[in-house]
LUMMI-240698 format. One record per residue (C-alpha): residue number from 1; chain; residue in one letter; x, y, z. Coordinates in Angstrom, 2 decimals, always signed. Layout:
N
+-----+---+---+---------+---------+---------+
!   k ! c ! r !      c1 !      c2 !      c3 !
+-----+---+---+---------+---------+---------+
! NUM ! A ! A !       X !       Y !       Z !
...
+-----+---+---+---------+---------+---------+
// end
This chain:
258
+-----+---+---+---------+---------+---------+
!   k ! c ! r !      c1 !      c2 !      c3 !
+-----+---+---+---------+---------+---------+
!   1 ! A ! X !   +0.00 !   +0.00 !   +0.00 !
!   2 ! A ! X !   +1.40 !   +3.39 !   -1.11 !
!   3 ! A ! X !   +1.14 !   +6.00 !   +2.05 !
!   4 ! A ! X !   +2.04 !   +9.97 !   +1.48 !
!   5 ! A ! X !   +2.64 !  +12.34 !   +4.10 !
!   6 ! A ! X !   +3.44 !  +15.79 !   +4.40 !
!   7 ! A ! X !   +6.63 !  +16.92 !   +6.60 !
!   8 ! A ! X !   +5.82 !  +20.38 !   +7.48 !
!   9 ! A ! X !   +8.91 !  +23.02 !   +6.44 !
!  10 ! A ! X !   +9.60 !  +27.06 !   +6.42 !
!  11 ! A ! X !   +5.90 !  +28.89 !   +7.52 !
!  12 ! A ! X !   +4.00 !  +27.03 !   +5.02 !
!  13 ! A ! X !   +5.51 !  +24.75 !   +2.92 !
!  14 ! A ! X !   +4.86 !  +20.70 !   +2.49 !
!  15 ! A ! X !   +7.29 !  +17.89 !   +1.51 !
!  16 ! A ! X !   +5.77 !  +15.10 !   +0.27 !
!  17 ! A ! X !   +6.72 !  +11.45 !   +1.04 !
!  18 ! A ! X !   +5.92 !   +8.89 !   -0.63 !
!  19 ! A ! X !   +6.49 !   +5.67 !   +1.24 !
!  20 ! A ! X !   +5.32 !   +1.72 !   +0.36 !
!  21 ! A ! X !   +4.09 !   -0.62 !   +3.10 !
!  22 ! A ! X !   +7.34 !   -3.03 !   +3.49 !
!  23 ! A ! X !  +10.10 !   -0.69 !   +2.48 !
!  24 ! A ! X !  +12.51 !   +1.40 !   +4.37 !
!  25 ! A ! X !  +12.70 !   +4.04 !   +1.33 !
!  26 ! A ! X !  +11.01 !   +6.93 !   +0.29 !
!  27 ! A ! X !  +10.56 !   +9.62 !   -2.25 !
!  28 ! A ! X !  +10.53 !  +12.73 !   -1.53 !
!  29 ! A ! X !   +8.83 !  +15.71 !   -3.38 !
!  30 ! A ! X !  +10.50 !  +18.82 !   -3.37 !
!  31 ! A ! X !  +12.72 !  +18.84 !   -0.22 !
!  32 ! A ! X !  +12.87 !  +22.75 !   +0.36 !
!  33 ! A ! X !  +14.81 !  +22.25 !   +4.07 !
!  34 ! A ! X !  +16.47 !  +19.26 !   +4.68 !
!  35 ! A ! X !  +16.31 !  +18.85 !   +8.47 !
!  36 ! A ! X !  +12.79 !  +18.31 !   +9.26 !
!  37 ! A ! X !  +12.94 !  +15.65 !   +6.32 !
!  38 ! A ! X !  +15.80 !  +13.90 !   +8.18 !
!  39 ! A ! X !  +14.63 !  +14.15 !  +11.26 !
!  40 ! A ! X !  +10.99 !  +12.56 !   +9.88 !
!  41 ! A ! X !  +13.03 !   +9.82 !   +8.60 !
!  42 ! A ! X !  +14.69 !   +9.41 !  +11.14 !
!  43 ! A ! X !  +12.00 !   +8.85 !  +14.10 !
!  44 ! A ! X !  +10.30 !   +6.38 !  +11.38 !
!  45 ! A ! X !  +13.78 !   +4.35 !  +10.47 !
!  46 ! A ! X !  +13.64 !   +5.28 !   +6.79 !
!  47 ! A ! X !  +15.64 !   +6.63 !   +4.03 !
!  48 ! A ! X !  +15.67 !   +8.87 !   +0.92 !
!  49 ! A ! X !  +15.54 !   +6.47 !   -2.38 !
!  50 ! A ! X !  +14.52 !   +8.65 !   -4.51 !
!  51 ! A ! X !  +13.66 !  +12.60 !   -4.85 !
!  52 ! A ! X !  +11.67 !  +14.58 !   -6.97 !
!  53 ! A ! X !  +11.89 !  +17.84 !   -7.82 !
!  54 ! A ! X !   +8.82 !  +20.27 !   -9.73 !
!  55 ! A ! X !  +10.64 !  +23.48 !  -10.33 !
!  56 ! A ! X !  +13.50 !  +25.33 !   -9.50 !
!  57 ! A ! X !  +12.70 !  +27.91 !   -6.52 !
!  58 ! A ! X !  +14.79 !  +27.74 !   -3.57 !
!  59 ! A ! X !  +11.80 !  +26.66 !   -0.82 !
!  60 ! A ! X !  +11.66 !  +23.44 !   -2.94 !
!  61 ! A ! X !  +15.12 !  +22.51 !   -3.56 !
!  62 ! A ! X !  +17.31 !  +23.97 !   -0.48 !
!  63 ! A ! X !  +17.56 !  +20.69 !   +1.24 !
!  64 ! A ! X !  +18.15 !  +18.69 !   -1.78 !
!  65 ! A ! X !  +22.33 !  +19.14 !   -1.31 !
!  66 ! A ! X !  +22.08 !  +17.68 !   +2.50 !
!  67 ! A ! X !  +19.85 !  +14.82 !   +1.39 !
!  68 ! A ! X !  +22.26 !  +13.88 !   -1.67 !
!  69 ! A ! X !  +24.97 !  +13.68 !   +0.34 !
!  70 ! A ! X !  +23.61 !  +11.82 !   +3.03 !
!  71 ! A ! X !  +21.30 !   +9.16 !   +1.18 !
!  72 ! A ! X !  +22.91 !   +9.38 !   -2.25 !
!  73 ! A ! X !  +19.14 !   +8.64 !   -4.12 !
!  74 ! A ! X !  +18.51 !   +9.69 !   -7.74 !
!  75 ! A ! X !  +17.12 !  +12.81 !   -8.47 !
!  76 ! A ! X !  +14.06 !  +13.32 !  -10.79 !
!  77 ! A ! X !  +13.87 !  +17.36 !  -12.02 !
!  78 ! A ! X !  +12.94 !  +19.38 !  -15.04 !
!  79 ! A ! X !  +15.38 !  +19.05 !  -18.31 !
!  80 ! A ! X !  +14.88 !  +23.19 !  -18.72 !
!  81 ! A ! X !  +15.75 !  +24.67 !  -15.75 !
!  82 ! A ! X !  +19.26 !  +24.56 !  -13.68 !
!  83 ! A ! X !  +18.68 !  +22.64 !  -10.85 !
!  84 ! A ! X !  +22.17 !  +21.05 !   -8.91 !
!  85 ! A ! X !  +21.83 !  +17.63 !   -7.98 !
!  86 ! A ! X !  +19.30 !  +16.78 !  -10.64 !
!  87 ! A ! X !  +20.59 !  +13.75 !  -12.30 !
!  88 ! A ! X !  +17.94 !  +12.29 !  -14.00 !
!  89 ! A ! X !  +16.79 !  +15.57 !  -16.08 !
!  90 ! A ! X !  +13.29 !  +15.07 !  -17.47 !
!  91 ! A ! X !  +10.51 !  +16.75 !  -19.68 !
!  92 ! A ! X !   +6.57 !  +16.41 !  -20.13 !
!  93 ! A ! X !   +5.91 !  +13.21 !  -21.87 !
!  94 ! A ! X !   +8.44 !  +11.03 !  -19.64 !
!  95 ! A ! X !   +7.51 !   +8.09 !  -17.72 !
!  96 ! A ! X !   +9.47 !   +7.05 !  -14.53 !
!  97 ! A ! X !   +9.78 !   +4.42 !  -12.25 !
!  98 ! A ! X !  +10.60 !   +4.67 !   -8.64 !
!  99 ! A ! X !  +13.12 !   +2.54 !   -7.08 !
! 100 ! A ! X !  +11.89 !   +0.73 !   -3.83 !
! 101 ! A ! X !   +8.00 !   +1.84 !   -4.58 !
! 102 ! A ! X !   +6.88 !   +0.20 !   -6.85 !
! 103 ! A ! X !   +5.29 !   +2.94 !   -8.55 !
! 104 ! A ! X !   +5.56 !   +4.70 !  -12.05 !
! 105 ! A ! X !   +4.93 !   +8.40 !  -12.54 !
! 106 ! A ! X !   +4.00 !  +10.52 !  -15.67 !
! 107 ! A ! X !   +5.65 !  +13.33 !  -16.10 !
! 108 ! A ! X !   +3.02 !  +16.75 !  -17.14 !
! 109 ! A ! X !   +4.82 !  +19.87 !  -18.28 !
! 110 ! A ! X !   +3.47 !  +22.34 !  -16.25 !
! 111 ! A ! X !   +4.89 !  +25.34 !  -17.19 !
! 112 ! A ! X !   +4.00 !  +29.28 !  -15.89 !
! 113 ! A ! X !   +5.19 !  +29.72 !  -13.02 !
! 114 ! A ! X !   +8.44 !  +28.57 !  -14.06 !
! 115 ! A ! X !  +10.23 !  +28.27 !  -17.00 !
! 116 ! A ! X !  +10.16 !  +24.53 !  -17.04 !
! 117 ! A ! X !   +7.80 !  +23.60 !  -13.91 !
! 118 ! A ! X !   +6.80 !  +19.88 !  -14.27 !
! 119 ! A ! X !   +4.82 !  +17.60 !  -12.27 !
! 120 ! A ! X !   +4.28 !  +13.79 !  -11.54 !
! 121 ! A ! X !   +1.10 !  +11.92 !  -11.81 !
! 122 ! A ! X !   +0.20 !   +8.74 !  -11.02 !
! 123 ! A ! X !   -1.53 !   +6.25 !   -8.89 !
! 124 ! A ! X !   -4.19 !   +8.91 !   -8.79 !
! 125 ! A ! X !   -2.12 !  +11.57 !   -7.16 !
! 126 ! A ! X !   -0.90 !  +14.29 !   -8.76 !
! 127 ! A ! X !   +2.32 !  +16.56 !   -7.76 !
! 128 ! A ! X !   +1.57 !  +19.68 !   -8.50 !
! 129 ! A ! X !   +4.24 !  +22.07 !   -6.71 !
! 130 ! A ! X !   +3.22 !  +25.73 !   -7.11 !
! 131 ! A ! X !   +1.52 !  +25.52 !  -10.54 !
! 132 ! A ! X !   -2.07 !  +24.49 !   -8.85 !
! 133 ! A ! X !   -2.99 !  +25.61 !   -5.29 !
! 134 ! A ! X !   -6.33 !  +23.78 !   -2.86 !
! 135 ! A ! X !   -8.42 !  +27.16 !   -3.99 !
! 136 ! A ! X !   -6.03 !  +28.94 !   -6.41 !
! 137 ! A ! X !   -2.63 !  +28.75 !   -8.43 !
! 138 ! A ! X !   +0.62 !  +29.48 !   -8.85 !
! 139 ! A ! X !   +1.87 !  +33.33 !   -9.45 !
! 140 ! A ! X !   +3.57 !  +33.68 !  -13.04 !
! 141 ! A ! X !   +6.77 !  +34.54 !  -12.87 !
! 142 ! A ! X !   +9.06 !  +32.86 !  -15.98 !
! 143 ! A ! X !   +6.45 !  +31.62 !  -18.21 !
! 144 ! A ! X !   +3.04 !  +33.25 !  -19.62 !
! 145 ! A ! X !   -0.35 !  +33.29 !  -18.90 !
! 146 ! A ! X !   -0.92 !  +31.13 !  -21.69 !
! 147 ! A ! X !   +1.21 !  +28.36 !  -20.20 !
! 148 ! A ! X !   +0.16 !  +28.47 !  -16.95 !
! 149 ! A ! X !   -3.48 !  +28.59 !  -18.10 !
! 150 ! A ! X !   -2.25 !  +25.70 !  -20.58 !
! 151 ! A ! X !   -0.79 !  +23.28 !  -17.51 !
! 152 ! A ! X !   -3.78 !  +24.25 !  -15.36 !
! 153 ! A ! X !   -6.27 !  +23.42 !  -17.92 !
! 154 ! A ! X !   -3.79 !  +19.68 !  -18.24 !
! 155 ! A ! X !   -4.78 !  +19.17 !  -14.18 !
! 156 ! A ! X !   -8.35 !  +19.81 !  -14.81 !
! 157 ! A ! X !   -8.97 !  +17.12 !  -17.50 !
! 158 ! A ! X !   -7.24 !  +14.59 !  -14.74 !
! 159 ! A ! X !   -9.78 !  +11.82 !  -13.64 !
! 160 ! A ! X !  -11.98 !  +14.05 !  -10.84 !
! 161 ! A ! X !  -11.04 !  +11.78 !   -8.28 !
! 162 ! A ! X !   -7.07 !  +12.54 !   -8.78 !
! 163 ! A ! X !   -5.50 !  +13.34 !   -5.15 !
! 164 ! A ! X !   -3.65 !  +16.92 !   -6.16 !
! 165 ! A ! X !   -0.96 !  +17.36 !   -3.85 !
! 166 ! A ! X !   +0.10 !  +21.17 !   -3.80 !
! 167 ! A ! X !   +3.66 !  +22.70 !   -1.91 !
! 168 ! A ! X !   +2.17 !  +25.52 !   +0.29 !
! 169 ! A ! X !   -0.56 !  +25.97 !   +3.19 !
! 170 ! A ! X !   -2.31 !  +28.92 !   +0.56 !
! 171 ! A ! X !   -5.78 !  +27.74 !   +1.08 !
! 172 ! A ! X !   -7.71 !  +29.93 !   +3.16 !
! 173 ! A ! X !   -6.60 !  +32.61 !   +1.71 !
! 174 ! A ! X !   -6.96 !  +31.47 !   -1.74 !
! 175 ! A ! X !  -10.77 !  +30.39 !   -0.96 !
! 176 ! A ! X !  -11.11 !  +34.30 !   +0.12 !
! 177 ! A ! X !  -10.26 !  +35.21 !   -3.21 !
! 178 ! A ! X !  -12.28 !  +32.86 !   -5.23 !
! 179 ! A ! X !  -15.18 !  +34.04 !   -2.77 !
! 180 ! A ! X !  -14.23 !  +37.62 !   -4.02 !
! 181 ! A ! X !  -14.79 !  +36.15 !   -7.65 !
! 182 ! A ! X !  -17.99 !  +34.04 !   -7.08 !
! 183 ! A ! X !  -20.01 !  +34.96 !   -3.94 !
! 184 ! A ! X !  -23.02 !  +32.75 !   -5.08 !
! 185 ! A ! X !  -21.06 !  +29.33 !   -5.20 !
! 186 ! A ! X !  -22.52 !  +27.55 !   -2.49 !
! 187 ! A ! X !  -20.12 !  +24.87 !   -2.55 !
! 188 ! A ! X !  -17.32 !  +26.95 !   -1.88 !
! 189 ! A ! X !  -18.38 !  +28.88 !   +1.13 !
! 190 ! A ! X !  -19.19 !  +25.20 !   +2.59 !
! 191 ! A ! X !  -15.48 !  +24.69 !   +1.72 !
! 192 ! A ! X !  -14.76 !  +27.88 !   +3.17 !
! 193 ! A ! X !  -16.27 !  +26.79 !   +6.49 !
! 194 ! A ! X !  -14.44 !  +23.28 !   +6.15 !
! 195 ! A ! X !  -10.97 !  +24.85 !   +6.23 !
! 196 ! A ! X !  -11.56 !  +26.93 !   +9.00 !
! 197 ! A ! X !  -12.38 !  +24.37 !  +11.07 !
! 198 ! A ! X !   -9.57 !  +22.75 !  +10.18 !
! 199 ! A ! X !   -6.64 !  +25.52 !  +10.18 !
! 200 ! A ! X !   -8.08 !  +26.07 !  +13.57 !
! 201 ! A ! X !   -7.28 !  +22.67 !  +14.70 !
! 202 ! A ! X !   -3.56 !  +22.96 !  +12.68 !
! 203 ! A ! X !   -5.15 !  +20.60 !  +10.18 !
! 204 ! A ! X !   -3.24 !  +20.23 !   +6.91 !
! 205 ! A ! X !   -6.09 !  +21.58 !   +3.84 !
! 206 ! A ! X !   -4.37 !  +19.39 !   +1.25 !
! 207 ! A ! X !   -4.48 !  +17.22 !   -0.91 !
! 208 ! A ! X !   -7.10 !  +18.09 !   -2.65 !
! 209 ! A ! X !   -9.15 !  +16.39 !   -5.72 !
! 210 ! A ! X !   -9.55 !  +17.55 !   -9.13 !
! 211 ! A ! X !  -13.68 !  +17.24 !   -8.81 !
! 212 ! A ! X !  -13.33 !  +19.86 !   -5.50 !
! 213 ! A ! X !  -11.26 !  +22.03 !   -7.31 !
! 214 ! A ! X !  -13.10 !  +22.12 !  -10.78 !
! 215 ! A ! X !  -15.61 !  +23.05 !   -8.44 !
! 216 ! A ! X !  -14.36 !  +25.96 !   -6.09 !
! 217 ! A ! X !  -10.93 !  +26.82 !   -7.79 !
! 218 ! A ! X !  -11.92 !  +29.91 !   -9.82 !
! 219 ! A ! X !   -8.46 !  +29.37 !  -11.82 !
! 220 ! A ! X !  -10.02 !  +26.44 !  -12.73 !
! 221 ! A ! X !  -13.27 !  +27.62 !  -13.99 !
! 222 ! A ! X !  -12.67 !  +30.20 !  -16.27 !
! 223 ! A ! X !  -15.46 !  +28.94 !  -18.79 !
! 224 ! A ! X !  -18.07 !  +29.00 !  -16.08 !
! 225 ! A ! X !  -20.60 !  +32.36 !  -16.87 !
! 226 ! A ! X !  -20.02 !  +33.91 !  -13.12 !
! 227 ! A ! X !  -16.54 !  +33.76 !  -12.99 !
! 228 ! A ! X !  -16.30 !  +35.36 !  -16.39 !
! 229 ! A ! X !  -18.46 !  +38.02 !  -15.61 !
! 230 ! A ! X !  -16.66 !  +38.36 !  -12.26 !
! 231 ! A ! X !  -13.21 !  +39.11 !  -14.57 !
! 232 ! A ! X !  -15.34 !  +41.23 !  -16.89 !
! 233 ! A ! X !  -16.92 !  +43.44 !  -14.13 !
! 234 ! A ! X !  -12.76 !  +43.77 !  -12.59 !
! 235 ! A ! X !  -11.53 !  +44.48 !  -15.94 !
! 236 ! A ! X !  -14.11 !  +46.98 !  -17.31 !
! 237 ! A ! X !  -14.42 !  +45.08 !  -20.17 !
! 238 ! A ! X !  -15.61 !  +42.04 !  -22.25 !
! 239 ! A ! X !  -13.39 !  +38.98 !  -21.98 !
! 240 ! A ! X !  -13.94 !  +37.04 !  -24.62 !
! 241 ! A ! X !  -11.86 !  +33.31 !  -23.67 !
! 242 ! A ! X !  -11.46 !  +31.35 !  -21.19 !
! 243 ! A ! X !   -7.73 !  +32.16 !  -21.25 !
! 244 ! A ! X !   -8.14 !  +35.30 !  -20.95 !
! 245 ! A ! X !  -10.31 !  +35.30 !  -18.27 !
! 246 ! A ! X !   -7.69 !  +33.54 !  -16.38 !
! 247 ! A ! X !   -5.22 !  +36.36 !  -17.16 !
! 248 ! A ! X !   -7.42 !  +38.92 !  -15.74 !
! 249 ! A ! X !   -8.75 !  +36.36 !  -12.57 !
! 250 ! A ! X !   -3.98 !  +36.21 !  -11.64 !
! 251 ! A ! X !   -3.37 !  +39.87 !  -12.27 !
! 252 ! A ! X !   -6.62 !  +40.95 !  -10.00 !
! 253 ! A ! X !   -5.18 !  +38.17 !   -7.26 !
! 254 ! A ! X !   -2.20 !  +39.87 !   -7.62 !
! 255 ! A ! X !   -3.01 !  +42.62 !   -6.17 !
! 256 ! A ! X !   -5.42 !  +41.11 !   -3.25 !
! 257 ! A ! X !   -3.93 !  +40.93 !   +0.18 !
! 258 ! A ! X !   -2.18 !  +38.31 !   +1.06 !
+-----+---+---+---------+---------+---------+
// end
């Protein structure tokens, strides 16, 4: 049985582990800080045998030097951006196995926020690192709107049951947004309500599913009528495509307080 669990780093970031019933090794998903990965591993008696890596910012590779030179595992990362330690460079449209897990992983180009942002799916999970959020998405910073809309429109034509497993504790404050954008979505201020409860209790709000956020995610639901007209009313203007309603939906959150 395949078991994930988040290590907690930094104010708001996740690891993911990825660990099989019967093995001592794991994979790890975008080690930003190695310590509280060791230290996990540690008071559990595994080890690092393999690590995957989604993009290049430092809150999701820092740790990666520490954990190469104490566990020595391969090192999964995107082919177009410079990433030390990566040793097994990859590109959307690869297929890898996992050493120890028993587990193979398609590899999604998920470019936007970076310039060559990828992420893993399989097993119905799907690593997303900061290209889809539980309520929201990625900022763009090396790519275009048209990418990241692209890669986000890739995640939403997943099977709806796909686990989406995000790098940051955004939610609450992404749901705020999206409430900003569609007021009447009933559905969303019952998630709203959900992960308050469970913030208050220090509850992780990821993962998330593809269905949940193809329902509350207005990043992911730039076709829907409200949400356009929600971008229209912002903008002061017609929007005619889906795109580029998701242009105007990340330069308005932007701006919103964080």
């Amino acid at each position: 049985m395949l078991k994930i669990w988040p290590v907690p780093v930094f104010s708001d970031n996740y690891v993911w582990m990825l660990e099989r019933d019967g093995s001592d090794r794991v994979a790890v998903v975008d080690p930003g800080d190695a310590g509280p990965v060791i230290a996990a591993l540690a008071e559990r008696g595994l080890e690092v045998g393999a690590v995957l890596i989604t993009h290049h910012h430092r809150d999701h590779v820092g740790g990666l030097p520490e954990l190469i030179r104490r566990f020595h595992p391969p090192v999964w990362g995107p082919s177009a951006e410079s990433i030390q330690g990566v040793d097994r460079p990859l590109a959307g449209g690869d297929r890898i196995s996992l050493p120890g897990l028993d587990l193979e992983l398609d590899v999604v180009d998920l470019r936007g926020h970076t310039a060559g942002h990828v992420g893993f799916v399989g097993a119905g999970c799907a690593f997303v690192g900061d290209t889809l959020f539980a309520g929201g998405c990625g900022r763009v910073f090396e790519g275009t709107m048209e990418q990241m809309h692209g890669s986000l429109t890739r995640l939403a034509e997943l099977p709806p049951e796909t686990m989406a497993y995000c790098a940051h504790e955004y939610t609450l404050a992404n749901l705020r947004f999206a409430s900003a954008v569609e007021p009447g979505n009933g559905a969303l201020a019952d998630r709203i309500a959900a992960v308050e409860t469970a913030r208050a209790a220090s509850q992780p709000t990821v993962p998330s599913t593809i269905a949940y956020e193809l329902a509350t995610n207005p990043f992911l639901r730039c076709g829907e009528a409200s949400v356009r007209a929600a971008a229209e009313s912002h903008a002061g203007r017609s929007i005619p495509t889906p795109a580029e309603v998701f242009a105007e939906l990340r330069t308005w959150k932007d701006g919103w307080p964080a």
